[in-house]
MIVEX-592568 format. One line per 2 residues: number of its first residue (from 1); for each residue x, y, z of N, C-alpha, C. Coordinates in Angstrom, 3 decimals. Example, Ala and Ser with C-alpha at 12.3 -4.5 7.8 and 13.67 -1.06 7.14 Angstrom:
REM residues 2
1	13.190,-5.690,7.800,12.300,-4.500,7.800,13.200,-3.300,7.800 | 12.850,-2.250,7.080,13.670,-1.060,7.140,12.900,0.030,7.870 .
This chain:
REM residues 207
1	-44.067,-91.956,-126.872,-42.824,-91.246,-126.574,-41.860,-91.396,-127.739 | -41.320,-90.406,-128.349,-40.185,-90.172,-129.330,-39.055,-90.798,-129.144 .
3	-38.264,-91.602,-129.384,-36.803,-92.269,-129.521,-35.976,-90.979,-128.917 | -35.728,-89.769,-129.079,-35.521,-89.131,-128.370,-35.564,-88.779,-126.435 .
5	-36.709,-88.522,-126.427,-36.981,-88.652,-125.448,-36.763,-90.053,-124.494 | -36.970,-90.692,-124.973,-36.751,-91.968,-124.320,-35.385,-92.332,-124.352 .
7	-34.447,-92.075,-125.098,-33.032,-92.717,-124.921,-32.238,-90.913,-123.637 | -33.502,-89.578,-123.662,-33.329,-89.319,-122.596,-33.448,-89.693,-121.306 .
9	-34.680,-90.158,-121.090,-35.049,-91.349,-119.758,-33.337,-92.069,-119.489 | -33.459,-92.823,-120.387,-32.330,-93.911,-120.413,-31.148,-93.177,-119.573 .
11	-30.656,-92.617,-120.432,-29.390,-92.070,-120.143,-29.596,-91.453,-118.118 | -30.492,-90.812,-118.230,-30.850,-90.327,-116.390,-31.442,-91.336,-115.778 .
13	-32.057,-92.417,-116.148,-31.886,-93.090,-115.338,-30.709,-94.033,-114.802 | -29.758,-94.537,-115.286,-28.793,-95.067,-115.649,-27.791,-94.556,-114.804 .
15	-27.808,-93.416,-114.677,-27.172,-92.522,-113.821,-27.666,-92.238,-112.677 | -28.362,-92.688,-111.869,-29.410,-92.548,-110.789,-29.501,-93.968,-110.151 .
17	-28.915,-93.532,-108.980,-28.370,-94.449,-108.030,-29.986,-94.336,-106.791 | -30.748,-93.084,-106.503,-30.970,-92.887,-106.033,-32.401,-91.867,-106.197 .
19	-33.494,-91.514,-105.904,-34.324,-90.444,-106.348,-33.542,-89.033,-106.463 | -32.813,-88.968,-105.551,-32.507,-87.711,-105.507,-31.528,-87.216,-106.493 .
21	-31.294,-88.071,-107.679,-30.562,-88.319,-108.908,-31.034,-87.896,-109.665 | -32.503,-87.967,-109.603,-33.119,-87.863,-110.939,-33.767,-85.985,-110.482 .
23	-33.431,-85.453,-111.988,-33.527,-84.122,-111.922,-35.115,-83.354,-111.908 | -35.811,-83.841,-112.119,-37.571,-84.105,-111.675,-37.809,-84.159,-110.232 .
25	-36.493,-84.921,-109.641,-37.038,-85.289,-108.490,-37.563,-84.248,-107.362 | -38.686,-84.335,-106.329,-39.652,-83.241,-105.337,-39.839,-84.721,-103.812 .
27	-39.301,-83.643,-102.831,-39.619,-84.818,-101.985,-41.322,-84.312,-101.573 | -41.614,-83.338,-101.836,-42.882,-83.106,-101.372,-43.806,-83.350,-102.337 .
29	-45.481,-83.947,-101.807,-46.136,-84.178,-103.229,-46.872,-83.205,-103.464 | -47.790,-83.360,-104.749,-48.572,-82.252,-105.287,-49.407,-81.730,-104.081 .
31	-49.588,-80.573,-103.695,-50.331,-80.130,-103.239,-52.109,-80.819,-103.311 | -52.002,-80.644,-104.654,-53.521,-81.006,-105.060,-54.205,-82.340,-104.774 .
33	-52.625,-83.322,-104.855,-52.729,-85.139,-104.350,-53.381,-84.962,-102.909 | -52.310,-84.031,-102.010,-52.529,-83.528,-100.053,-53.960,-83.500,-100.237 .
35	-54.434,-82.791,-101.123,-56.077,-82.044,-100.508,-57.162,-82.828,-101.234 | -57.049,-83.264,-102.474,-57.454,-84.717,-102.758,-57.731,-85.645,-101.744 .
37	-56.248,-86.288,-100.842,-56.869,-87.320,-100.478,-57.558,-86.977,-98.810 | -57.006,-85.840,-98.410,-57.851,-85.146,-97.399,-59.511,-85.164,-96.946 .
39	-59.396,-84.839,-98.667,-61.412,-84.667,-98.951,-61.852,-86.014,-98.993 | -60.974,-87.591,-99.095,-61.523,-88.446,-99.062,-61.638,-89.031,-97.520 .
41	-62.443,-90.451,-97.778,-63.071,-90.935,-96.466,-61.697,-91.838,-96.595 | -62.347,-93.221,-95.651,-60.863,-93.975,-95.186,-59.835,-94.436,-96.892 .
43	-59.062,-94.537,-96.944,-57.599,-94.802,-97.737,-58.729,-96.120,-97.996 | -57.941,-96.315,-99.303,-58.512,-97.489,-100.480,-57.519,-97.439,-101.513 .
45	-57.566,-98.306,-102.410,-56.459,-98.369,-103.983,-56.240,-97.577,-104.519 | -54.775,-97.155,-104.574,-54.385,-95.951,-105.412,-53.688,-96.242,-106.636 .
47	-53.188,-95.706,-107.107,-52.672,-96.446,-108.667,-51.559,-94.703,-109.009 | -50.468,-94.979,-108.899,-49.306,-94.287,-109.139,-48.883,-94.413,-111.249 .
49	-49.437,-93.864,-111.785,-48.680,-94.005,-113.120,-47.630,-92.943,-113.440 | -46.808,-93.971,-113.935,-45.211,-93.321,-114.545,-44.779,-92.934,-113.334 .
51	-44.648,-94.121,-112.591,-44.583,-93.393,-110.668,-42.728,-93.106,-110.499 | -41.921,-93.121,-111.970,-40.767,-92.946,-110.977,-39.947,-93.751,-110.252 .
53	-39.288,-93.378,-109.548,-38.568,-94.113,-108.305,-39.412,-93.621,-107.176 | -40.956,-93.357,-107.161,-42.029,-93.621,-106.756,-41.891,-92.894,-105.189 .
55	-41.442,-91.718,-105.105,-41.874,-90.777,-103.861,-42.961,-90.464,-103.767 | -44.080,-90.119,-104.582,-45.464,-90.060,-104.206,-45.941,-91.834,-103.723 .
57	-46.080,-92.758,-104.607,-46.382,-94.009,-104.103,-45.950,-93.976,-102.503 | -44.810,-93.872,-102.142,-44.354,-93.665,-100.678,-45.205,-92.874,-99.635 .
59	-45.679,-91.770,-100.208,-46.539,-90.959,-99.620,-47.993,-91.166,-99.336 | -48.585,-91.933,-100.379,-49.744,-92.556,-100.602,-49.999,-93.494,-99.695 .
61	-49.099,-94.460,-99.858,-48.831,-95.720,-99.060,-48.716,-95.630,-97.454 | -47.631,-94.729,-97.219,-47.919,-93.605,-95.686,-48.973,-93.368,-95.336 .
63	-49.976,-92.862,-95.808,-51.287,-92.123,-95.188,-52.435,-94.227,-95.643 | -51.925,-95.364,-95.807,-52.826,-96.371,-95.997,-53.284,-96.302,-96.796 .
65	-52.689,-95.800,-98.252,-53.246,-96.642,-99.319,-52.798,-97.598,-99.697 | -53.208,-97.995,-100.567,-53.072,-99.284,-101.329,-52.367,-99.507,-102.612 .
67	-50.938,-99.276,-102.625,-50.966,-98.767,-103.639,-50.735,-99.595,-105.051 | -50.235,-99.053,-106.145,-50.328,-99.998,-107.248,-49.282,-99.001,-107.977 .
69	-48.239,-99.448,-108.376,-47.659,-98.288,-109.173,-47.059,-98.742,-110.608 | -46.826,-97.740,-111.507,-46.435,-98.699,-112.777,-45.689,-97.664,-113.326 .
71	-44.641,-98.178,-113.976,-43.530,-97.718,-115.271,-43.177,-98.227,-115.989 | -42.538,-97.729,-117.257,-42.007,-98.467,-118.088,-40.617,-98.453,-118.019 .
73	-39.643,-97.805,-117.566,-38.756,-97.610,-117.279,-38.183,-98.465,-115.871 | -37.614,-99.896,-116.280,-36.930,-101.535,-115.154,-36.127,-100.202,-114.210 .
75	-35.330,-99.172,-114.583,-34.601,-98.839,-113.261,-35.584,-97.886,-112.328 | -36.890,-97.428,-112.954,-37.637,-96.830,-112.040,-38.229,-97.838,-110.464 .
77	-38.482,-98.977,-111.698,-39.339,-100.174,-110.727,-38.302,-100.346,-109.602 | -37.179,-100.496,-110.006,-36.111,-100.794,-109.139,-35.995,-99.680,-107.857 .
79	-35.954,-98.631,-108.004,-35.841,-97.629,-107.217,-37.211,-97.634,-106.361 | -37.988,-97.566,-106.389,-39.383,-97.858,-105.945,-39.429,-99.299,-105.376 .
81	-38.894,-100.250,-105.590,-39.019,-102.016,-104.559,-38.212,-101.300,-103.456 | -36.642,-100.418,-103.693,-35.908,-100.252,-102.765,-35.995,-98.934,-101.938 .
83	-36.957,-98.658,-102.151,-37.427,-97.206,-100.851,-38.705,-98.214,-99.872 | -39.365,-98.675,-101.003,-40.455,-99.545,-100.099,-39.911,-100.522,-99.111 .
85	-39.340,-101.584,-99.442,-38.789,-102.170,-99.181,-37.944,-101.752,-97.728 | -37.077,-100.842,-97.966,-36.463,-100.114,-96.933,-37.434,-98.729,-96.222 .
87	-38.531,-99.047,-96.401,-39.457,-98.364,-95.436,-40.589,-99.363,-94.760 | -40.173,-100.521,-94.821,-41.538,-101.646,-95.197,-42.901,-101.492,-95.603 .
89	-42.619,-100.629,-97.051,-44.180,-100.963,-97.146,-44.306,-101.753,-98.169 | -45.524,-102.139,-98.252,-46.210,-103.044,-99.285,-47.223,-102.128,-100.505 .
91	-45.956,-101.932,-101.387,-46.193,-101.265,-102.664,-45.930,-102.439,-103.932 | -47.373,-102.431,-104.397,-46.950,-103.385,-105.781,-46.651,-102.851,-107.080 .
93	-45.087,-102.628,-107.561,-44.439,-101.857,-108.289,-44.837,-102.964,-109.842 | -44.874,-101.896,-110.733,-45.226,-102.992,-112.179,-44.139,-102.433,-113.148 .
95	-43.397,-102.976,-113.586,-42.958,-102.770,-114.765,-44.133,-102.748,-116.272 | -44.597,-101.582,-117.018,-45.559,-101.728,-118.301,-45.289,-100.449,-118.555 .
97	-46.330,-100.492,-120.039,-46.407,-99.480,-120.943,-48.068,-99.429,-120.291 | -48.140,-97.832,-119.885,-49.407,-97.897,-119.090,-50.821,-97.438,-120.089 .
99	-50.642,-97.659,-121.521,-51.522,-97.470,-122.276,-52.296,-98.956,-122.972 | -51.278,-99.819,-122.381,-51.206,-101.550,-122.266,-51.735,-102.046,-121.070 .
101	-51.432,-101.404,-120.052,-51.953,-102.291,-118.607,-53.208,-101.958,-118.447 | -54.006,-103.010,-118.342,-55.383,-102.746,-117.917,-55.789,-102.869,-116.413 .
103	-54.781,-103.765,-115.360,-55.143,-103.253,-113.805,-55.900,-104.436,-113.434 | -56.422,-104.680,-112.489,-57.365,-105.888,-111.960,-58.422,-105.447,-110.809 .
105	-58.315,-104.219,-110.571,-58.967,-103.354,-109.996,-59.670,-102.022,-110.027 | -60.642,-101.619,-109.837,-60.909,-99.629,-110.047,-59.899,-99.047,-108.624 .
107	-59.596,-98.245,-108.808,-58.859,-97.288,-108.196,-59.688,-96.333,-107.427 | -59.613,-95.635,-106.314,-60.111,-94.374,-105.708,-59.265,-93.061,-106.392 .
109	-58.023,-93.561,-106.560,-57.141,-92.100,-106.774,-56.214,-92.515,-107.915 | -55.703,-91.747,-109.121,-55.320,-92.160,-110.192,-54.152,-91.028,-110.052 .
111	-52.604,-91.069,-109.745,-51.739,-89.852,-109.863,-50.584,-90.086,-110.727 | -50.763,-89.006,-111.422,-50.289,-89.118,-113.243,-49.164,-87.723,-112.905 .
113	-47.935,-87.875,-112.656,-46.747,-87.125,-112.643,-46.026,-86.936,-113.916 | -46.181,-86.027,-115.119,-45.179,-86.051,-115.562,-45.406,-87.786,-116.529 .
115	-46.532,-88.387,-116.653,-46.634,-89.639,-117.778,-46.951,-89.185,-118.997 | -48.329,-88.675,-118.844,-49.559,-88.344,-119.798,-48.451,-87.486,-120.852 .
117	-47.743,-86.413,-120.229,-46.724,-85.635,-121.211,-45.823,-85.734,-121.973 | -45.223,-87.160,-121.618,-44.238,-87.661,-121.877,-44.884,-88.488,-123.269 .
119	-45.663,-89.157,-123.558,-46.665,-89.993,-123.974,-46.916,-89.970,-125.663 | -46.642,-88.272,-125.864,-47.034,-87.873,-126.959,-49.026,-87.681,-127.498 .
121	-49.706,-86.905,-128.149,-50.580,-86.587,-128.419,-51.353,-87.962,-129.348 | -50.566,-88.088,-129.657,-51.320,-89.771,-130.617,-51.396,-91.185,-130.155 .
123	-51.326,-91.053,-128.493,-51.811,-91.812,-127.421,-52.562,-90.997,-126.298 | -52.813,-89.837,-127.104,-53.706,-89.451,-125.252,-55.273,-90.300,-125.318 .
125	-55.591,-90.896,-126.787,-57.087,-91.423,-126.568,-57.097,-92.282,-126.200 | -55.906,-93.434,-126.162,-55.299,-94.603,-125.427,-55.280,-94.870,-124.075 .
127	-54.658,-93.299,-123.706,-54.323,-93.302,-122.297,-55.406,-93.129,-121.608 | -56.567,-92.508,-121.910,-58.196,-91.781,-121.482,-58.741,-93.285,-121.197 .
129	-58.958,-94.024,-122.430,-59.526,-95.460,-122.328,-58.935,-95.862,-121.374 | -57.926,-96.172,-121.065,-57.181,-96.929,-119.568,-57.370,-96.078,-118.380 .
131	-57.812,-95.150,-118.154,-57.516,-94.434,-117.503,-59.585,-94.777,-116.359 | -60.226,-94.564,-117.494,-61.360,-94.626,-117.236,-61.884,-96.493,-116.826 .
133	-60.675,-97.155,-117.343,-61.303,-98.488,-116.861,-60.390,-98.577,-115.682 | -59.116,-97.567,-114.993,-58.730,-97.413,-113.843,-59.266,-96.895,-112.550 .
135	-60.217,-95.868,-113.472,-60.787,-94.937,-112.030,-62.118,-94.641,-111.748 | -62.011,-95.516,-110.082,-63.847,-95.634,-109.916,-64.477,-94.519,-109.839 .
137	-65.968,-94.945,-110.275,-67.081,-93.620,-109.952,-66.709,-92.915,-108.668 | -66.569,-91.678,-108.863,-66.359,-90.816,-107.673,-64.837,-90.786,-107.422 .
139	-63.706,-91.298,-108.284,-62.905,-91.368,-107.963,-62.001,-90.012,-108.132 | -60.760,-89.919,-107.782,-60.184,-88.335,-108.399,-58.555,-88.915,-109.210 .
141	-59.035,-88.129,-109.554,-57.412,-87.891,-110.648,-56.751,-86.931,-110.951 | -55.007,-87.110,-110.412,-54.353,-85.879,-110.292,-53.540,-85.618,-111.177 .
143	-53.175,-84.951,-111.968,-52.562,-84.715,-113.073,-51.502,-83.661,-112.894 | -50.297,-84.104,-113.344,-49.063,-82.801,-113.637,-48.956,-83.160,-115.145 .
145	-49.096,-82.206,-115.807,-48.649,-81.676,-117.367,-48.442,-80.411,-117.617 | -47.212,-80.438,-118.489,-46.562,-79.289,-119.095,-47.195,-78.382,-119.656 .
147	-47.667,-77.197,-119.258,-48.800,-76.649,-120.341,-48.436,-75.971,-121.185 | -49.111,-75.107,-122.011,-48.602,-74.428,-123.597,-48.968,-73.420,-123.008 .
149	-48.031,-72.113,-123.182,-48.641,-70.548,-122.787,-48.686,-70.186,-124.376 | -48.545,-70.290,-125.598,-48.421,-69.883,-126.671,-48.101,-70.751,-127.668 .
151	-48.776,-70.188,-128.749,-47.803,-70.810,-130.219,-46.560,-71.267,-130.233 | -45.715,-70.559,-129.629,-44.064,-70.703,-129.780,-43.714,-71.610,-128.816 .
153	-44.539,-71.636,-127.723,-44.123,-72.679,-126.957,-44.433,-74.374,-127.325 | -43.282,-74.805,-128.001,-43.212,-75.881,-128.496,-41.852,-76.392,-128.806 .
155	-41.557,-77.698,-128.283,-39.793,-77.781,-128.080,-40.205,-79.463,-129.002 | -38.719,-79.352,-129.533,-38.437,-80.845,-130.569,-37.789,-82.079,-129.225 .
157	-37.968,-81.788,-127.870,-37.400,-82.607,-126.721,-38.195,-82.329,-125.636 | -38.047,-83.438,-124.616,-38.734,-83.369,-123.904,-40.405,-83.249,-123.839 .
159	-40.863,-83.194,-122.858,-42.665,-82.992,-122.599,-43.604,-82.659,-123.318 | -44.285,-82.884,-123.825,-45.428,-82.659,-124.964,-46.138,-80.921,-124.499 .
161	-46.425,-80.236,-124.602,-47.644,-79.310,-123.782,-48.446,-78.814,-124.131 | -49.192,-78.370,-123.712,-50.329,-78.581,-123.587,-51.633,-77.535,-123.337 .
163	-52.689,-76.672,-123.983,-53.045,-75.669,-123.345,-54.245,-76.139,-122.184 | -54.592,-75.678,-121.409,-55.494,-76.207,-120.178,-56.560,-76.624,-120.446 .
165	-57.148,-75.855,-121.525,-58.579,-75.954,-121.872,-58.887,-77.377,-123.087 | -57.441,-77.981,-123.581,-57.517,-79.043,-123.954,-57.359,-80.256,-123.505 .
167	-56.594,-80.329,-121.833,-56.578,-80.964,-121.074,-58.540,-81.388,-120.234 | -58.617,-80.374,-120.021,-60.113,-80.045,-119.780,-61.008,-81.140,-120.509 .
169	-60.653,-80.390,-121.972,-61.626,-81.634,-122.815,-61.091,-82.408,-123.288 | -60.145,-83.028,-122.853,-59.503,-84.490,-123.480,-60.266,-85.584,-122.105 .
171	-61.018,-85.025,-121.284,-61.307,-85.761,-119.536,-62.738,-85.769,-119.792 | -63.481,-84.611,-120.587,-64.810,-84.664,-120.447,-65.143,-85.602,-121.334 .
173	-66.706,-85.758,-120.967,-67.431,-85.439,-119.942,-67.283,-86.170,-118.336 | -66.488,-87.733,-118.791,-66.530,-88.283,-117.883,-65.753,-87.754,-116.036 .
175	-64.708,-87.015,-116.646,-64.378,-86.368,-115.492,-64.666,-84.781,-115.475 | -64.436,-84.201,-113.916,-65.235,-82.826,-113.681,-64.141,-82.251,-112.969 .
177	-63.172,-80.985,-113.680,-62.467,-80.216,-113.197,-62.713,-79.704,-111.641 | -62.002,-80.206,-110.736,-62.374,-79.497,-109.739,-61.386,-78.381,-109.013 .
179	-59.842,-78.502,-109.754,-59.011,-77.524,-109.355,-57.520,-77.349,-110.496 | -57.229,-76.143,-110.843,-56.214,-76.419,-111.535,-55.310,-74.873,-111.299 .
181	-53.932,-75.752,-111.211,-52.758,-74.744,-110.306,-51.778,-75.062,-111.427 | -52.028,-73.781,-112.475,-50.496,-73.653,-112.956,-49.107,-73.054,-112.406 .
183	-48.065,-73.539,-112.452,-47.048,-73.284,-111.952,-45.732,-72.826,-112.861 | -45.475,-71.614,-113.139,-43.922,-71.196,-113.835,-43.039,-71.877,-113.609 .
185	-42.314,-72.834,-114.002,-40.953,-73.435,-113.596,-39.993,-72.436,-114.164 | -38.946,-72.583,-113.719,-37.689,-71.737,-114.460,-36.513,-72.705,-114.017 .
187	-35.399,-72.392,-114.802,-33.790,-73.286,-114.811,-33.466,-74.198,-115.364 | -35.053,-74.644,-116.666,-34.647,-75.947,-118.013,-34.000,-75.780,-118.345 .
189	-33.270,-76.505,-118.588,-31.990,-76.475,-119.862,-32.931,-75.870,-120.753 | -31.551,-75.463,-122.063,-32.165,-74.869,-122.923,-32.422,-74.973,-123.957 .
191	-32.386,-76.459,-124.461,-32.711,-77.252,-125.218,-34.549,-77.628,-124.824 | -34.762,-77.021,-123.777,-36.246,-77.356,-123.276,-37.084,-75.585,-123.236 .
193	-35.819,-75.042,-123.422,-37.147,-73.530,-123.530,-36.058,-72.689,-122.315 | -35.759,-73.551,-121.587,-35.486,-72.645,-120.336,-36.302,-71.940,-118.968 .
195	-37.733,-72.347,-119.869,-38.663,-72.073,-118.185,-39.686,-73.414,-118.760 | -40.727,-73.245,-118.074,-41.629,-74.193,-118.954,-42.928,-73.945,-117.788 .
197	-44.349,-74.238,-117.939,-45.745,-74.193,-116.942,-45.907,-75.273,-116.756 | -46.282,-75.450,-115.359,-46.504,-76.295,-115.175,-47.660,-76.456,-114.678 .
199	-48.836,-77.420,-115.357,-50.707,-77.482,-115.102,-50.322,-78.149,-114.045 | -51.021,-78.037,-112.991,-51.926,-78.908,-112.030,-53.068,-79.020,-111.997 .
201	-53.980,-80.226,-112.326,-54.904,-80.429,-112.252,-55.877,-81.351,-111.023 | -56.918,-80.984,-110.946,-57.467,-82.083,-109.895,-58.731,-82.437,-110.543 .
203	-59.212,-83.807,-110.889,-60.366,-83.858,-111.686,-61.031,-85.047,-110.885 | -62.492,-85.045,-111.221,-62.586,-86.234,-110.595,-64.178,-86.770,-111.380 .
205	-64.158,-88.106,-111.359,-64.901,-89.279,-111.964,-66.491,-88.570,-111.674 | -67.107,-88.254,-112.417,-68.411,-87.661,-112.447,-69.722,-88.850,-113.244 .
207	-68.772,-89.881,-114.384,-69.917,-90.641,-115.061,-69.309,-91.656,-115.275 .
């Protein structure tokens, strides 16, 4: 992540008393997470990266997972002890740099909001290696990233992006596309483009 970007984090988080502070924030989760964990059998370890003030972890944790969540950002962790906490669940929130944490467990479900993008391109082989000693055989992994509709689409702030078909092969062979829902955003500031795509991906552990 760029000094930029990150003294953006800063500044919104700082200012965020609450999830509903932070301008990212969705009380509903990915669609693709819903039908993901649908298709699975009973709830097992989930692993939340760049979870936020951690409304999906909440959601996860709801339906009996297990969860595990991590940021690098102390006021995210914070926001995430105090939804759990005040929902009683038992979410183990981590403060790290998730290209550093190696985990103590394989995972069933790996959900990547808005990290991988943030991350920059000269850690995505970083992030793949961790990613793969996170997520068990057969496991799935849900991905939100910013995608690239064009050449021009490319901003000096904010989200890295990305075209689909390089997302695709930044996963193979080891993971196997099984669904992907791009989405038009519109109302970025305009220092960010002013609209931006948004990939959804659903992939899952094949080798």
């Amino acid at each position: 992540m760029g000094e930029q970007s990150r003294t953006v984090f800063e500044r919104l988080y700082a200012r965020a008393q609450r999830p509903e502070d932070l301008p990212w924030h969705s009380a509903e989760p990915p669609a693709l997470l819903v039908e993901a964990l649908d298709a699975r059998g009973a709830p097992g370890p989930a692993l939340d990266v760049g979870c936020g003030a951690g409304s999906y972890s909440i959601y996860m944790a709801r339906r009996g997972y297990r969860v595990t969540a991590v940021d690098f950002m102390p006021q995210a962790v914070a926001l995430l002890k105090q939804q759990a906490s005040s929902r009683q669940l038992d979410i183990t929130a981590i403060q790290a740099d998730v290209t550093a944490w190696a985990g103590s467990q394989p995972f069933d479900v790996v959900l990547d909001v808005g990290c991988l993008h943030s991350l920059g391109k000269a850690r995505h082989a970083a992030y793949k290696a961790r990613l793969l000693q996170w997520l068990a055989p057969g496991g799935d992994f849900i991905l939100v990233h910013c995608g690239r509709r064009g050449w021009w689409d490319r901003w000096p702030i904010g989200p890295d992006r990305a075209y689909h078909t390089d997302i695709e092969r930044l996963f193979a062979p080891e993971l196997e596309l099984r669904a992907y829902r791009p989405e038009l955003l519109t109302g970025m500031p305009l220092f960010m483009g002013r609209s931006a795509l948004a990939g959804r991906y659903w992939l899952r552990r094949v080798r």
